[in-house]
Residue, then its C-alpha position, 0 to 999 in steps of 0.5 A: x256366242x257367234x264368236x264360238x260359232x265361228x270359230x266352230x265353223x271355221x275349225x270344221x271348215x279346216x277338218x274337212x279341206x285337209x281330210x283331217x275330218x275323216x280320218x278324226x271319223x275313223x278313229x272314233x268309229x275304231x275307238x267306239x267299237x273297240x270299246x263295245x260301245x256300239x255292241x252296247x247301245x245296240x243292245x240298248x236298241x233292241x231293249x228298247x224295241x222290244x219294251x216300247x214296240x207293242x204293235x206300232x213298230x218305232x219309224x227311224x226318227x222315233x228311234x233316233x230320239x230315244x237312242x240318242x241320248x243314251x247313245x252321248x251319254x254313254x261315249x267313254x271318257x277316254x274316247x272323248x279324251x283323245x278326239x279332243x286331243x287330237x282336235x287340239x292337235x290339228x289347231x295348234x299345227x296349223x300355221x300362224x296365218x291359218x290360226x289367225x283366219x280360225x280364231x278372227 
């Protein structure tokens, strides 16, 4: 379980050095849009407002736990699909010693 940990670490680590990070960020946000999933869960949203807001109105972090989920849940497959190859893609050309540094 560490060991995953820091494999996590150290990729992340690797994404965010080579700008890579932000441009896997930008792709996800154009893949979400593109595939109305934020048109969705901001409908999801304001349902939800308008079902449970009574009186009291949601702070944000009431908000962010009731979305959340239904937020992952609903992320397309073929978007998570291509995240993950893309992901793949920067460890695999990556050059050997760097490799040995993400997988150590």
């Amino acid at each position: 379980m560490a060991q995953d940990k820091k494999l996590k670490d150290a990729i992340h680590n690797k994404l965010v050095e080579t700008g890579e990070y932000d441009r896997l960020k930008e792709l996800l946000r154009q893949r979400l849009v593109e595939s109305q999933w934020r048109d969705s869960l901001k409908q999801y949203t304001m349902d939800l407002i308008k079902k449970k807001g009574g009186d009291t109105p949601f702070t944000v972090e009431q908000l962010t736990h009731e979305i959340t989920p239904q937020g992952r849940e609903t992320v397309p497959d073929d978007v998570k699909s291509e995240l993950l190859a893309e992901i793949r893609r920067f460890v695999e050309g990556l050059d050997s010693s760097v490799q040995a540094g993400v997988e150590s």
